[in-house]
ZALO-191877 format. One line per 3 residues: number of its first residue (from 1); for each residue y, x, z of N, C-alpha, C. Coordinates in nm, 2 decimals, decimal comma. Example, Ala and Ser with C-alpha at 12.3 -4.5 7.8 and 13.67 -1.06 7.14 Angstrom:
% ZALO-191877
1> -0,57 1,32 0,78 -0,45 1,23 0,78 -0,33 1,32 0,78 ~ -0,22 1,28 0,71 -0,11 1,37 0,71 0,00 1,29 0,79
This chain:
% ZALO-191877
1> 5,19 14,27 4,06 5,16 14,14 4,00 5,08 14,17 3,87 ~ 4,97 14,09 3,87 4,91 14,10 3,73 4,97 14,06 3,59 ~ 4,90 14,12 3,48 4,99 14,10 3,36 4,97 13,97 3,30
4> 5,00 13,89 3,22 5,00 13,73 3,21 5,03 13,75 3,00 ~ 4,93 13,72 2,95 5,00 13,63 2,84 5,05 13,48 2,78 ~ 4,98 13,37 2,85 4,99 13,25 2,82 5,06 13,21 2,93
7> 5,08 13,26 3,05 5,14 13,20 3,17 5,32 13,31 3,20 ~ 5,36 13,27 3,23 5,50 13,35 3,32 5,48 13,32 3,48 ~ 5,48 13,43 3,60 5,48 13,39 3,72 5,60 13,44 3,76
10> 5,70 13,35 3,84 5,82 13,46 3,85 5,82 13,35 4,04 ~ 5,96 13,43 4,09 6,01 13,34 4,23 6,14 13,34 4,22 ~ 6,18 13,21 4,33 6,27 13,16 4,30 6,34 13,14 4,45
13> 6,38 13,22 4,56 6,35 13,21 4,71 6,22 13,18 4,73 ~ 6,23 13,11 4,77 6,05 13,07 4,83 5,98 12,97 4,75 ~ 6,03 12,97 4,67 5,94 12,89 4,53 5,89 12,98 4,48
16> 5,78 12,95 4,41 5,69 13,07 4,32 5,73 12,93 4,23 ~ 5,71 13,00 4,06 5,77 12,94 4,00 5,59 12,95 3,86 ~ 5,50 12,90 3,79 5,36 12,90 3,76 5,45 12,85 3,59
19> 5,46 12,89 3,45 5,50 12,84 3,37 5,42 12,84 3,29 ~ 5,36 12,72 3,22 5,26 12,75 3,10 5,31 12,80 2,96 ~ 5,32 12,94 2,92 5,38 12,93 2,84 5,33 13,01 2,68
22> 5,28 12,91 2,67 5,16 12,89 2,51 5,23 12,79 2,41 ~ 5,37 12,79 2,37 5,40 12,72 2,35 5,37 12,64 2,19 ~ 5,32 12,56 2,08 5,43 12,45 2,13 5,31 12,33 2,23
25> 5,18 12,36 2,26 5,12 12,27 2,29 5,07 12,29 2,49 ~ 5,06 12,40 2,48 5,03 12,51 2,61 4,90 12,43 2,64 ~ 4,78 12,48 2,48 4,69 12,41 2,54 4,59 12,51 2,68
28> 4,47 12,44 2,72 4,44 12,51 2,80 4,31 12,54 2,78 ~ 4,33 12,69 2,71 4,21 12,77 2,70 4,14 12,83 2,82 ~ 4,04 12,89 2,81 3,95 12,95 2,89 4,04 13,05 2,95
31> 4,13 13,12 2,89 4,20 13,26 2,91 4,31 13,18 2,99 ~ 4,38 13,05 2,95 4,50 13,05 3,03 4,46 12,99 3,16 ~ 4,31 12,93 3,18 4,25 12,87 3,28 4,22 13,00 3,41
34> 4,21 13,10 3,28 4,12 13,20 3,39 4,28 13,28 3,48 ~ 4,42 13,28 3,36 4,55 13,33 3,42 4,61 13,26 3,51 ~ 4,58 13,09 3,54 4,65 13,01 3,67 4,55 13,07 3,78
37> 4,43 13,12 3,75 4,40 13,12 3,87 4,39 13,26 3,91 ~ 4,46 13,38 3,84 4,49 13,47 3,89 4,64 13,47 3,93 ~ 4,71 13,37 3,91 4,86 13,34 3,94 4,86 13,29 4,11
40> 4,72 13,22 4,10 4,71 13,16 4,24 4,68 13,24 4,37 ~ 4,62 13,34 4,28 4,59 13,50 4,39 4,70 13,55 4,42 ~ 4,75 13,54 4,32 4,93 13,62 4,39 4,99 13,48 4,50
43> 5,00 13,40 4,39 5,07 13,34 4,50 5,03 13,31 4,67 ~ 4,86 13,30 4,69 4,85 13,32 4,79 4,84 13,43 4,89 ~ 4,88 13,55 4,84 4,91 13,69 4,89 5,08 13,70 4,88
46> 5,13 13,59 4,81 5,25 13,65 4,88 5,37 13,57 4,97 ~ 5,35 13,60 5,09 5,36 13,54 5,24 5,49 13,48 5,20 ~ 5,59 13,52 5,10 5,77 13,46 5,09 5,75 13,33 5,04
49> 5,65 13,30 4,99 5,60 13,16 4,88 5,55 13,06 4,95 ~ 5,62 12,93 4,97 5,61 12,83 5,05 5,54 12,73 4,97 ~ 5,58 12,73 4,87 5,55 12,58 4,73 5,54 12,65 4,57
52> 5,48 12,61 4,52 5,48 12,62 4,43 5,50 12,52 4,29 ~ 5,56 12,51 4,18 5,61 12,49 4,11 5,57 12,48 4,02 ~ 5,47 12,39 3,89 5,41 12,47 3,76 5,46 12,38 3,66
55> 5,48 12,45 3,54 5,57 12,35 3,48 5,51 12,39 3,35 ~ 5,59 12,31 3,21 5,51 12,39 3,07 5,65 12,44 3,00 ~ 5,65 12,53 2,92 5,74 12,51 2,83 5,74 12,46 2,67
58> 5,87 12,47 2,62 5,80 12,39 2,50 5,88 12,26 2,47 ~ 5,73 12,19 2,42 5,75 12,08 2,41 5,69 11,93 2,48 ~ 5,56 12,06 2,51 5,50 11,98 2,61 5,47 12,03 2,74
61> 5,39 11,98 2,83 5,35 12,02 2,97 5,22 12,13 2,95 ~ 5,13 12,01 2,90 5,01 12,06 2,86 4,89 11,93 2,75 ~ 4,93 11,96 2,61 4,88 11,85 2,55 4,70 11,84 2,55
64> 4,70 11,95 2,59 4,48 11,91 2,66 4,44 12,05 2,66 ~ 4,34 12,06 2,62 4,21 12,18 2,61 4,26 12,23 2,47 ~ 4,21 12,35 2,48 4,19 12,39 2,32 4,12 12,36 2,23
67> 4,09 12,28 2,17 4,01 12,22 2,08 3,93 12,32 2,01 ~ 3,99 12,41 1,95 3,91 12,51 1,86 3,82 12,60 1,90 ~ 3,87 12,62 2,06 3,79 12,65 2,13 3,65 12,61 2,12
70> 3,69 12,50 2,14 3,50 12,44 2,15 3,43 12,40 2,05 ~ 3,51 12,45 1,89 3,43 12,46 1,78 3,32 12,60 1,80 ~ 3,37 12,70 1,89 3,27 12,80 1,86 3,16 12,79 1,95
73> 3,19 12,72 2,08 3,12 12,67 2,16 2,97 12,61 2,12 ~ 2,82 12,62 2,10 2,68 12,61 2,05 2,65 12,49 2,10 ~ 2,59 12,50 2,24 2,51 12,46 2,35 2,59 12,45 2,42
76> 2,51 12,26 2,50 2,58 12,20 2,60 2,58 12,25 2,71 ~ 2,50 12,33 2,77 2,46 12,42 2,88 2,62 12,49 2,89 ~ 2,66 12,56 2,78 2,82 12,62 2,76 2,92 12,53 2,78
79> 2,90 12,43 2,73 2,98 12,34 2,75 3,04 12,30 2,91 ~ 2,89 12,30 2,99 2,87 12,30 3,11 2,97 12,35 3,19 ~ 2,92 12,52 3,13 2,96 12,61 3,21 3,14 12,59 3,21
82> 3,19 12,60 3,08 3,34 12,57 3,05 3,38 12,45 3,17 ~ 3,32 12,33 3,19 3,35 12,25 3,28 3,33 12,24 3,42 ~ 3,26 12,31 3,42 3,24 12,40 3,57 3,35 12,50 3,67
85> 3,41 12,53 3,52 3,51 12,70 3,53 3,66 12,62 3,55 ~ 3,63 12,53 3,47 3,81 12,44 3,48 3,80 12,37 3,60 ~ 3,70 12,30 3,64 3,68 12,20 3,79 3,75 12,29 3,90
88> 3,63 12,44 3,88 3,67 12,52 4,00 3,82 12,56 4,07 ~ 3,88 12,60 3,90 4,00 12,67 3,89 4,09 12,53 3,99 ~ 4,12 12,40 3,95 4,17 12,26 3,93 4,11 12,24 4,13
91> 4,05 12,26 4,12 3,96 12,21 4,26 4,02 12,34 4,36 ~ 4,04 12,47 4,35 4,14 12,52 4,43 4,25 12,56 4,42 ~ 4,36 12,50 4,30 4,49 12,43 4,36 4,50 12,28 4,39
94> 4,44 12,23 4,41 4,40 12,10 4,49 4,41 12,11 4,60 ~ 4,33 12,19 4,65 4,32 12,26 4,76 4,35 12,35 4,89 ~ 4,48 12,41 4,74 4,55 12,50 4,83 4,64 12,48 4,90
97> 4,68 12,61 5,04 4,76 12,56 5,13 4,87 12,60 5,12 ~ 4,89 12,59 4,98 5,06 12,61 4,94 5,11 12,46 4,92 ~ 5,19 12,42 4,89 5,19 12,25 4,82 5,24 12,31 4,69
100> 5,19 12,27 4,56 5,17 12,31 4,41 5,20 12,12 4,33 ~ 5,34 12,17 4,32 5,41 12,02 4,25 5,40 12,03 4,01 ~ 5,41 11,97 4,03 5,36 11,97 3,88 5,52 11,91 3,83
103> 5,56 11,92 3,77 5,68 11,88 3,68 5,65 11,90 3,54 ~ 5,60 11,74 3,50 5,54 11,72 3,36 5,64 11,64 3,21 ~ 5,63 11,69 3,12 5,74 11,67 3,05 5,65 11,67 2,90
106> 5,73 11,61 2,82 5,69 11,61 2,70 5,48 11,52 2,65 ~ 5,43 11,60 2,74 5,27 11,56 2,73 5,15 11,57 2,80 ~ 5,11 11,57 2,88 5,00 11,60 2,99 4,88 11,49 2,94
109> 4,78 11,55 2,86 4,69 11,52 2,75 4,56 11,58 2,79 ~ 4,43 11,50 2,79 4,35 11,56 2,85 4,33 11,68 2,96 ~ 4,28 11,76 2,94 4,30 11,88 3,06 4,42 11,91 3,09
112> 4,53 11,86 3,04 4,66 11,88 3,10 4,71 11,78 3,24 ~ 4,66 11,66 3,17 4,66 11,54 3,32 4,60 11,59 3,43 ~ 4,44 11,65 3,39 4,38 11,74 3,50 4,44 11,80 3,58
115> 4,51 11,88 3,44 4,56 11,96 3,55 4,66 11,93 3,66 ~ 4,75 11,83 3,56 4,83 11,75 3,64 4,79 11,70 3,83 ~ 4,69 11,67 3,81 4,64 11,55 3,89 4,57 11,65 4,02
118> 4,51 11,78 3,97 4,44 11,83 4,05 4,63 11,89 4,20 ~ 4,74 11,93 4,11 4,81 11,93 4,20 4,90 11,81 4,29 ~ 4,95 11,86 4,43 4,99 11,77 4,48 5,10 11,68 4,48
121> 5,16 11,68 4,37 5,27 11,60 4,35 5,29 11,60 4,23 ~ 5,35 11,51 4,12 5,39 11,52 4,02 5,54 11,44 3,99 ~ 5,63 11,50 3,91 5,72 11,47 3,90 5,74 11,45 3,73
124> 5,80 11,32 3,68 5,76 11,32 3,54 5,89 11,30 3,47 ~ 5,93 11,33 3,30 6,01 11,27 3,25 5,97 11,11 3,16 ~ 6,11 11,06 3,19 6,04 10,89 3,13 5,97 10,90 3,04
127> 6,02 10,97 2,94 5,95 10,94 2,81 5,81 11,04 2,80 ~ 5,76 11,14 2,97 5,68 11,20 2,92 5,54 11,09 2,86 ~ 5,41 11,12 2,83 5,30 11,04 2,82 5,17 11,10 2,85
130> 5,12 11,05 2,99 5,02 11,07 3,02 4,89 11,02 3,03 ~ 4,80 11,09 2,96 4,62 11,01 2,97 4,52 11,11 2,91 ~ 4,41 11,04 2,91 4,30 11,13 2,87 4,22 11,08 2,74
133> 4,25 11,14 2,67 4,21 11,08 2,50 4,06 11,14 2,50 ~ 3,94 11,19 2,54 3,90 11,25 2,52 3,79 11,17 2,44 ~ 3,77 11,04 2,45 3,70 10,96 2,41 3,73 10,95 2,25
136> 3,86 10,99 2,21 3,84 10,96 2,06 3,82 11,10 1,98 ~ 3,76 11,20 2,05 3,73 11,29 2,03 3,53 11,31 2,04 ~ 3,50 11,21 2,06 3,38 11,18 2,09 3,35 11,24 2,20
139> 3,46 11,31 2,31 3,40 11,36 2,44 3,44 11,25 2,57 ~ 3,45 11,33 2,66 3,44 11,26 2,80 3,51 11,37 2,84 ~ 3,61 11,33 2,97 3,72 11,43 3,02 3,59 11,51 3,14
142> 3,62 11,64 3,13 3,55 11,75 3,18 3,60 11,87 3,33 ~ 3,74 11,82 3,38 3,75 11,90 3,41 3,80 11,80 3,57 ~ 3,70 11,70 3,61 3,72 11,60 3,69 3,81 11,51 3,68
145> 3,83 11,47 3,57 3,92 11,34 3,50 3,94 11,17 3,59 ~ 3,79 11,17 3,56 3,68 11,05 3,61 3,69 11,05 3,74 ~ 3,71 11,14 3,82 3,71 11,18 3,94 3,84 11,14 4,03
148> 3,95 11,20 3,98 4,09 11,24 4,02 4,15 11,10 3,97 ~ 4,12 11,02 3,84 4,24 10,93 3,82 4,20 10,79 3,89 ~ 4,09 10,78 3,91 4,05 10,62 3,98 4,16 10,62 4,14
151> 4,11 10,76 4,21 4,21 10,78 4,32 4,31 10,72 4,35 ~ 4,36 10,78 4,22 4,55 10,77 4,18 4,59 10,61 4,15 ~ 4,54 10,60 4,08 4,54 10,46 3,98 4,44 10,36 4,01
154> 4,33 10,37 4,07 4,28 10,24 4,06 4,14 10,28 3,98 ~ 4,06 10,18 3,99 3,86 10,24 3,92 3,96 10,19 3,79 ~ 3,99 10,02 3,81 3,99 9,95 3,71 4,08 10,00 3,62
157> 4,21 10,03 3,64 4,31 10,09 3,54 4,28 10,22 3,52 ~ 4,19 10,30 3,54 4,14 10,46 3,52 4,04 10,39 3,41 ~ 4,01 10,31 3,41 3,92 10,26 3,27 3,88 10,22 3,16
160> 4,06 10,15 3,18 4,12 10,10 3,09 4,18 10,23 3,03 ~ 4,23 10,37 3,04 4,29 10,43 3,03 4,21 10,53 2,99 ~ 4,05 10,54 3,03 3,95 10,67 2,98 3,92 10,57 2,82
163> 3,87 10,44 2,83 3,81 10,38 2,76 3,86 10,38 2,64 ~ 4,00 10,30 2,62 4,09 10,32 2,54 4,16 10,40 2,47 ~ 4,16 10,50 2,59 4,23 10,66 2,48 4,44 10,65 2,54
166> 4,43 10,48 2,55 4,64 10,49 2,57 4,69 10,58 2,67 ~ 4,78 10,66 2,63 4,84 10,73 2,74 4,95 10,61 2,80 ~ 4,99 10,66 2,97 5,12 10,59 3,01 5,26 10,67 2,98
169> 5,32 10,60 2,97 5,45 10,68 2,99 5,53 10,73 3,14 ~ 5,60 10,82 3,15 5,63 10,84 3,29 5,67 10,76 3,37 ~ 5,76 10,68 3,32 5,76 10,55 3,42 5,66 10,45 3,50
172> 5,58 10,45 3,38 5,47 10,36 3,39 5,38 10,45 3,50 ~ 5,39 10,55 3,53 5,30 10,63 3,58 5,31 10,67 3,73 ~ 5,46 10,61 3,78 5,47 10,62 3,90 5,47 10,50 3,93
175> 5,50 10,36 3,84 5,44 10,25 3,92 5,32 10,24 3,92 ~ 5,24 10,33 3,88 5,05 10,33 3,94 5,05 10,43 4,02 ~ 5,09 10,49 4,07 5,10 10,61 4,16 5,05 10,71 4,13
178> 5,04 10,75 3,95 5,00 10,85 3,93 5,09 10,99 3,97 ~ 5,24 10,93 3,94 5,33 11,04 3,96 5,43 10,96 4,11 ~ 5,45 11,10 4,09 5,58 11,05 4,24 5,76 11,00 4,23
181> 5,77 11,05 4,12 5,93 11,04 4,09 5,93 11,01 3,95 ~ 6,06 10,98 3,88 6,09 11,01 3,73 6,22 11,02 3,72 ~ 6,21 11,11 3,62 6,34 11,14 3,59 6,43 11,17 3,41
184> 6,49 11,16 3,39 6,54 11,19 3,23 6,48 11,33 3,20 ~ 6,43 11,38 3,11 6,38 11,51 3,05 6,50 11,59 3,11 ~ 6,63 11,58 3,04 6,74 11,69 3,11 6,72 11,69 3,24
187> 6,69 11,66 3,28 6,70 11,66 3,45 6,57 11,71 3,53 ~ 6,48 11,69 3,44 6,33 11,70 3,48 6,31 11,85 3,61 ~ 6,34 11,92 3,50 6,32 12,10 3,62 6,40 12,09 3,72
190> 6,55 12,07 3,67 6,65 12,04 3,82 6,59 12,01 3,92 ~ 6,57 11,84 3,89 6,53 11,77 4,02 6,42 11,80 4,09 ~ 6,27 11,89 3,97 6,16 11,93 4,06 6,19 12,07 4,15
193> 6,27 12,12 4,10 6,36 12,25 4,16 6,39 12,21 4,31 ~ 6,50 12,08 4,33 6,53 12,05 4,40 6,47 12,04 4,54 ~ 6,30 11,93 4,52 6,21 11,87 4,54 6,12 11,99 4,64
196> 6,09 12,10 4,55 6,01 12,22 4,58 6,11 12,30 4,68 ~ 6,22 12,29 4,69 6,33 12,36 4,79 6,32 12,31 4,93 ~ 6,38 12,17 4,90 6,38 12,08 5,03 6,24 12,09 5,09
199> 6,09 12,13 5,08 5,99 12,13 5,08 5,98 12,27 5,17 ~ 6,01 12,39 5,13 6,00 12,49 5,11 6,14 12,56 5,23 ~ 6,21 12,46 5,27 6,25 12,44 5,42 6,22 12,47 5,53
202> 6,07 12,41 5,52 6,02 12,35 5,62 5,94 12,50 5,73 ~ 5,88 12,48 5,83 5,81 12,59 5,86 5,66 12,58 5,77 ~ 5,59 12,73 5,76 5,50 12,73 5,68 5,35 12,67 5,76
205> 5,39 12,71 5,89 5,25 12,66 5,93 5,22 12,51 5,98 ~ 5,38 12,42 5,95 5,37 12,29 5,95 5,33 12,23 5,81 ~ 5,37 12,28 5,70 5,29 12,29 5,64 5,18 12,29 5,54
208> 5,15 12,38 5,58 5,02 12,40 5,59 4,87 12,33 5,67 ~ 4,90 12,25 5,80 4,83 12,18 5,88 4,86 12,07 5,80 ~ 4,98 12,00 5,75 5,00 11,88 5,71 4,86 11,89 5,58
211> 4,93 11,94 5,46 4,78 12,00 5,37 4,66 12,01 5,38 ~ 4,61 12,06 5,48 4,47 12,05 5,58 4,46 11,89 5,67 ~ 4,55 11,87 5,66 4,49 11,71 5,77 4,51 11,57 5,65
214> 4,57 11,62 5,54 4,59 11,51 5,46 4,40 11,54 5,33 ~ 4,34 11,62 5,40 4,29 11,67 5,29 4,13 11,60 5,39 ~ 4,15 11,65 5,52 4,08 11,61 5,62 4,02 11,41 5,59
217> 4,13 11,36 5,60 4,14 11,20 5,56 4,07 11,18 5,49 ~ 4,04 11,27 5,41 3,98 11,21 5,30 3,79 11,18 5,29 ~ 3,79 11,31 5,39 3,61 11,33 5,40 3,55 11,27 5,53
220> 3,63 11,28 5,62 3,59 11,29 5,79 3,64 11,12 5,82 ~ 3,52 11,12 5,94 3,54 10,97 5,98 3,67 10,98 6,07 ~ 3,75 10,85 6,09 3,88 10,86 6,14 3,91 10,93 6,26
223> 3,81 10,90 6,33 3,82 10,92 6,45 3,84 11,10 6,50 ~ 3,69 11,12 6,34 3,74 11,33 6,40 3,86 11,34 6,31 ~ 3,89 11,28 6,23 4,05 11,35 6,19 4,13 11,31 6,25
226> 4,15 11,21 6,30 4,28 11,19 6,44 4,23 11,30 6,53 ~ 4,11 11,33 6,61 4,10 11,40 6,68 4,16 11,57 6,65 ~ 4,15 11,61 6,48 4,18 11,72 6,46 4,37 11,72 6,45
229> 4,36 11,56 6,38 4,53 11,61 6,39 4,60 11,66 6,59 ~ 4,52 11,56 6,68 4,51 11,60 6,80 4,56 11,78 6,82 ~ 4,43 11,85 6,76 4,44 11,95 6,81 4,54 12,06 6,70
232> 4,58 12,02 6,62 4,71 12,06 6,53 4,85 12,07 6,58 ~ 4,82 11,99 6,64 4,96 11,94 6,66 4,98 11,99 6,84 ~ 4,89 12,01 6,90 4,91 12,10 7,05 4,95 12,23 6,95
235> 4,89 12,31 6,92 4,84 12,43 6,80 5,02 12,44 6,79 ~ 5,07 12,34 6,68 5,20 12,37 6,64 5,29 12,37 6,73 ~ 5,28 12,25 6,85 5,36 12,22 6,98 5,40 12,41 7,01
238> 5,31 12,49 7,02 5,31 12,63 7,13 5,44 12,74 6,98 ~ 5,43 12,70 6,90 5,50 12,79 6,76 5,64 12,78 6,82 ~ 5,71 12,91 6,77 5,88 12,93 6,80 5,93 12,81 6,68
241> 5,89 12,79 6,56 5,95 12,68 6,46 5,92 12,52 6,56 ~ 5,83 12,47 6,61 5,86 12,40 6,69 5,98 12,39 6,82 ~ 5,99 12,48 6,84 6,09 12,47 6,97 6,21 12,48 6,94
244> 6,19 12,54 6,81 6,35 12,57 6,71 6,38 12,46 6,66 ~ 6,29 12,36 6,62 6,30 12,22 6,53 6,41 12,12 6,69 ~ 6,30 12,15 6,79 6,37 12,07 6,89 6,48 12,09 6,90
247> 6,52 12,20 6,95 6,66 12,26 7,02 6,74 12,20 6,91 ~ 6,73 12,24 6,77 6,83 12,20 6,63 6,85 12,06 6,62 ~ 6,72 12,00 6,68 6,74 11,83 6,65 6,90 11,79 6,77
250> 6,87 11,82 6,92 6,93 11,81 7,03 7,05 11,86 6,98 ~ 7,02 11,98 6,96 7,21 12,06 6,94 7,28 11,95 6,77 ~ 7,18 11,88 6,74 7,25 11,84 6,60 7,33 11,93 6,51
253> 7,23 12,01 6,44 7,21 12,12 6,33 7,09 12,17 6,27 ~ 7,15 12,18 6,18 7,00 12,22 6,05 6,90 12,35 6,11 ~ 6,77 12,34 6,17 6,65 12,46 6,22 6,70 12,55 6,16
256> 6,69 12,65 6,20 6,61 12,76 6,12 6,50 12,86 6,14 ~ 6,38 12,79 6,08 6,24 12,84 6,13 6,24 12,94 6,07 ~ 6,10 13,03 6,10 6,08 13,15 6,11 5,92 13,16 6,08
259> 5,87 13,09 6,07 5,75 13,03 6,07 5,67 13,13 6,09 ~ 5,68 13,11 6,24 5,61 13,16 6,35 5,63 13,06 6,46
């Protein structure tokens, strides 16, 4: 495993476990942008890891970018490049064919929402508060902000929310669908623990197609993505964890796949 200063990568059964831990803000420098995405090379080399997990420690999740950072920063061309490097990093755990749940607490603040948002699930505490202030900083969010929250939320309330600078609170954030669940702070890791297990059940190469065909929806006209789920789903039909799912459904008892 590679060596990590701003991050901890540890596992947990088949959870890989991704911790930000820069504490008290876990902002997100170039260095800790460049450590998730060597965390993500492990985790997708290592075959035991079904889900992954990323959390902050602290007091927040991730209260934005590093600010100081980009005092040494010159030229916008750099500027560029910095927002290019975080899109990438953000754009392949988006991507990936692990499922990568977020459990956000305390702050997810500029690049931290990103980063929030770039994974596939988020689980929040009430009182955490999420948005993208970047505007009262005289910037604009950089690391596909603009992109990711209209999705989630809506053009119009992603506008109200770049324009104005207000973060939501975690509650408020699953009634816009930004997050999936909420829960009291004490409880926050438990339940995403929980969440990332029951998940992590499942067979890997189901999935994994599920991830790839929900990802599919999004670009392809309906017709080839039904057609691909079509050919997924023969694909998985011929797998020993399909026949295992059957038999365990019929005998009335819990699979146990092999994911194969």
């Amino acid at each position: 495993m590679p060596e990590f200063s701003l991050i901890r990568v540890t596992k947990e059964a088949r959870v890989g476990i991704l911790t930000l831990a820069n504490p008290p803000a876990n902002t997100l420098s170039q260095k800790m942008i460049q450590e998730i995405d060597m965390a993500f090379d492990h985790f997708s080399q290592d075959s035991e890891v079904k889900v992954i997990l990323l959390h902050g420690e602290g007091r927040f999740f991730a209260a934005g970018a590093d600010i100081k950072e980009f005092t040494r920063v010159k030229h916008g061309a750099d500027f560029q490049d910095l927002a290019r490097e975080g899109q990438r990093v953000f754009r392949r755990i988006e991507t990936f064919h692990k499922p990568v749940l977020a459990a956000v607490h305390g702050a997810a603040l500029g690049g931290g929402l990103e980063l929030a948002m770039a994974c596939h699930m988020r689980i929040v505490a009430e009182s955490a508060k999420l948005g993208l202030p970047e505007l009262q900083l005289g910037l604009i969010p950089g690391f596909a902000g603009t992109q990711r929250l209209p999705n989630l939320v809506g053009k119009s309330k992603a506008m109200e929310m770049i324009l104005t600078s207000d973060p939501v609170t975690g509650v408020e954030a699953v009634k816009l669908g930004l997050a999936n669940q909420t829960y009291a702070e004490d409880r926050l890791l438990e339940e995403a623990r929980k969440l990332a297990s029951k998940i992590s059940d499942k067979g890997i190469q189901t999935i994994s197609n599920v991830l790839e065909l929900l990802k599919v929806s999004e670009t392809e006209p309906f017709e080839q993505a039904q057609e691909k789920e079509a050919l997924r789903f023969g694909e998985v039909f011929e797998t020993y964890d399909a026949s295992e799912g059957i038999k365990a459904f019929i005998e009335k008892r819990k699979p146990s796949f092999e994911d194969s």
